[in-house]
Structures are given as C-alpha cells and as structure tokens.
N, C-alpha and C positions, 0 to 999 in steps of 0.2 A: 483317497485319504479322507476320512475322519476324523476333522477338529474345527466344532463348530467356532473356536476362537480365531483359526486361522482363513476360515473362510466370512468369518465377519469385515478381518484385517484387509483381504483380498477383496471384497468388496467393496471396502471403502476406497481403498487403492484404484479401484478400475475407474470409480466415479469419478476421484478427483482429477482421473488422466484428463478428463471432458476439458480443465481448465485454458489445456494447450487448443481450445476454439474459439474460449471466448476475449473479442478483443476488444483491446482500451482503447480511446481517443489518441491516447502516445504513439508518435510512430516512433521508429527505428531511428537512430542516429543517421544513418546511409536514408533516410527518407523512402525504402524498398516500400514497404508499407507494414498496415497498422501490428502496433506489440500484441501481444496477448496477456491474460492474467498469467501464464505458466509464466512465461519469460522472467515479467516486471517480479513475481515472488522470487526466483533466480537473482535477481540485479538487487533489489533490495537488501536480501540476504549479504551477494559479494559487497552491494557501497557498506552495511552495518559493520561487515570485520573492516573493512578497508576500512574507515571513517571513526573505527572507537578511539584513539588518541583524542578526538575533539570533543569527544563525551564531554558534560558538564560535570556527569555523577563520578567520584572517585570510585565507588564498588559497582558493578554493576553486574550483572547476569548473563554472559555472552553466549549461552548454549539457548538461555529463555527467549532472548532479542532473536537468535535463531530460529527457535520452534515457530515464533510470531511471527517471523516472515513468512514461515512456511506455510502456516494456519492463517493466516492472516483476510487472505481475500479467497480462502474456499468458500462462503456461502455462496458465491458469485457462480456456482454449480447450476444453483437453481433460479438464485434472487439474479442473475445477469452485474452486469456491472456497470457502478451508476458513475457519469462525468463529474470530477470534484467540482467543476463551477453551475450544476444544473438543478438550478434551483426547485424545480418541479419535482425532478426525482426524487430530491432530496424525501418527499414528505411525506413519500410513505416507506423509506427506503429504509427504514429503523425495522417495520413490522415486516416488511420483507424478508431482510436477512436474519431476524430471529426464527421465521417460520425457517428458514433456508438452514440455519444450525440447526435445528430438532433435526433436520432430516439428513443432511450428511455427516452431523457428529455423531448421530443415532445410528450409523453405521456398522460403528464401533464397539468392542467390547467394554465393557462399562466403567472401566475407573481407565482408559485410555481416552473414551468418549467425555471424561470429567476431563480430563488433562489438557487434550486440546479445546473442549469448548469453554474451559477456565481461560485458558490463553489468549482466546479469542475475545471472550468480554474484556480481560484484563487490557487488551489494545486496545477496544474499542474504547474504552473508560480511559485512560490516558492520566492513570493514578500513580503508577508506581513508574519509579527511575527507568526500567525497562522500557514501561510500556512506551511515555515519553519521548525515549530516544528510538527506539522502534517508530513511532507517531512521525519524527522530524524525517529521519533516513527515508520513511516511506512517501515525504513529500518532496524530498532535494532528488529523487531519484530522474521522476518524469522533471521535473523544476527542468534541469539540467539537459535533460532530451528536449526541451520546448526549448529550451534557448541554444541548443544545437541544429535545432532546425529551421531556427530562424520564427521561432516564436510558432511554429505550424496549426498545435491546439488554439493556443492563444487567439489567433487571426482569425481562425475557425467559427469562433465562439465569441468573439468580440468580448474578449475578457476584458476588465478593466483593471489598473494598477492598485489599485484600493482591494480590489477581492485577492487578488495573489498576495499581496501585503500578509494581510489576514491571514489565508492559508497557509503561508509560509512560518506565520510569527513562532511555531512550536519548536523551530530551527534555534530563535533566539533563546528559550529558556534549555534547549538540551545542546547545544553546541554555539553558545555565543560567539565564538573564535572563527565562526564560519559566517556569522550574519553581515559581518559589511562583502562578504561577495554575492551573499545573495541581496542585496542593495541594491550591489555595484549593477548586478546580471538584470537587476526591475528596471534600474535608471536607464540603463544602455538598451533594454526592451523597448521600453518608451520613443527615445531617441531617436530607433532604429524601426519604429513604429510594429513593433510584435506586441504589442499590450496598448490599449488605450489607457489614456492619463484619465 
C-alpha cells in the first residue's frame, strides 16, 4: 500500500507505542509498581470527563482537554520524563522537550503535525480555559495516587508541603469546588507524615 500520508500516521503511531515503557515516579494505586506515561495519559483523560462538572469555565472544550491529554506528555518519547518536584531536571527540561516535538510531531503529516503540536504548546502555556483545566486534571491525577499510597513519591523525594501547595495551586483557579480536599488531602499528608511540613 501506497500512501505516504498513511505511513507518516503509522509511524507516528508505532513511536508513541514506546510511551507504554516509560515510567513515572507514580506508582499504581495497588502499589504493584511504577505507572507509566501511557497509563497516566489514559487516567487523565478518564479524571478530565469524569471531573468537568467542577470546571470553573462555563464553555469549555471537552474533545481539546481530550486531545491534550492525549498529546500531552508524548515528547517524553524522546525527552524521557521529568519528576514534577526535580528541580534539576527542571532546567533544561523546556529545551528538551521542544527538541522532543520537532521530532515526534514531525512525524506527522503536516497540518496534523500543527494540530497536535498546537495542542501541546497550548498545555504547556496554560493560557486558555482548556488548557487550565487540562493543567489542574493533570496534577490531581498522581495528587491522588500519592495520597493512595500513603504519600509513596512524596516520602521518596522528601517533598515538602509548600512545593505541593504550589503545584497544586492550578486546581484552585480551574476547579475551586475541589480545592479544600486537596487541603484537606496536604493537611492529613503532613499529619500522616507523607509530605514534610
């Protein structure tokens, strides 16, 4: 079969299978061991339908907050995936994953290659109602597995309460209706000694 649009699609398809190897710091609610980035884009996607009633934004985009999960952490192909509390990684981990989009949005046939690599900046910028609420969902996700497992990263990493605060705060401005359980869930961390105060 000749059609070099569908073998660009198949290519890009076969690469981003690799997703399902590379794993997060998140383990598994059952603590079996560590998630992977396939899963966690899987879970995000399910908490964003599950979780829009608590949307902030009256309109919102729910096939876009979709595609964003879905696109979301493909550069992690090539750029690997970096711990939200690692501060080291952090600092080069912008020019990383832009090289990491040239090369598996480049995959793609060309106004699809715009589409999802629009998508993907658009999350990473954290500008539109979407993106936002994509931004929150994709941090309450592991949130939620960490305090399932009895804080597991957290302990790991000798998080402090003040950095999850932080990283959490995007929960407040796109689902304020939800921000005293993720409080509730820091406080009783603390308490329960999964998060250092």
């Amino acid at each position: 079969m000749e059609n070099s649009r569908f073998e660009k699609q198949l290519e890009f398809l076969i690469k981003a299978d690799k997703l399902k190897n590379v794993l997060r710091q998140t383990v598994l609610v059952d603590e079996s061991r560590q998630e992977t980035v396939a899963e966690h884009s899987w879970h995000f996607a399910l908490t964003a339908a599950t979780l829009l009633e608590y949307s902030n934004f009256p309109k919102i985009d729910m096939l876009k907050v979709l595609k964003m999960a879905l696109v979301h952490d493909l550069v992690e192909v090539y750029a690997g995936d970096t711990f939200a509390y690692d501060e080291a990684g952090y600092a080069d981990k912008e020019e990383r994953e832009k090289e990491a989009a040239d090369r598996i949005f480049g995959l793609l046939p060309e106004e699809q290659a715009a589409e999802f690599r629009g998508l993907w900046e658009e999350f990473e910028a954290m500008k539109t109602p979407e993106a936002v609420y994509a931004a929150a969902v994709d941090r309450l996700q592991p949130f939620i597995n960490n305090y399932m497992t009895r804080g597991h990263t957290w302990r790991l990493h000798k998080v402090t309460s003040d950095k999850v605060y932080r990283r959490m705060e995007v929960v407040k401005q796109a689902m304020p209706e939800l921000w005293g359980f993720v409080d509730e869930v820091i406080r009783d961390s603390i308490k329960k000694g999964y998060i250092k105060e």
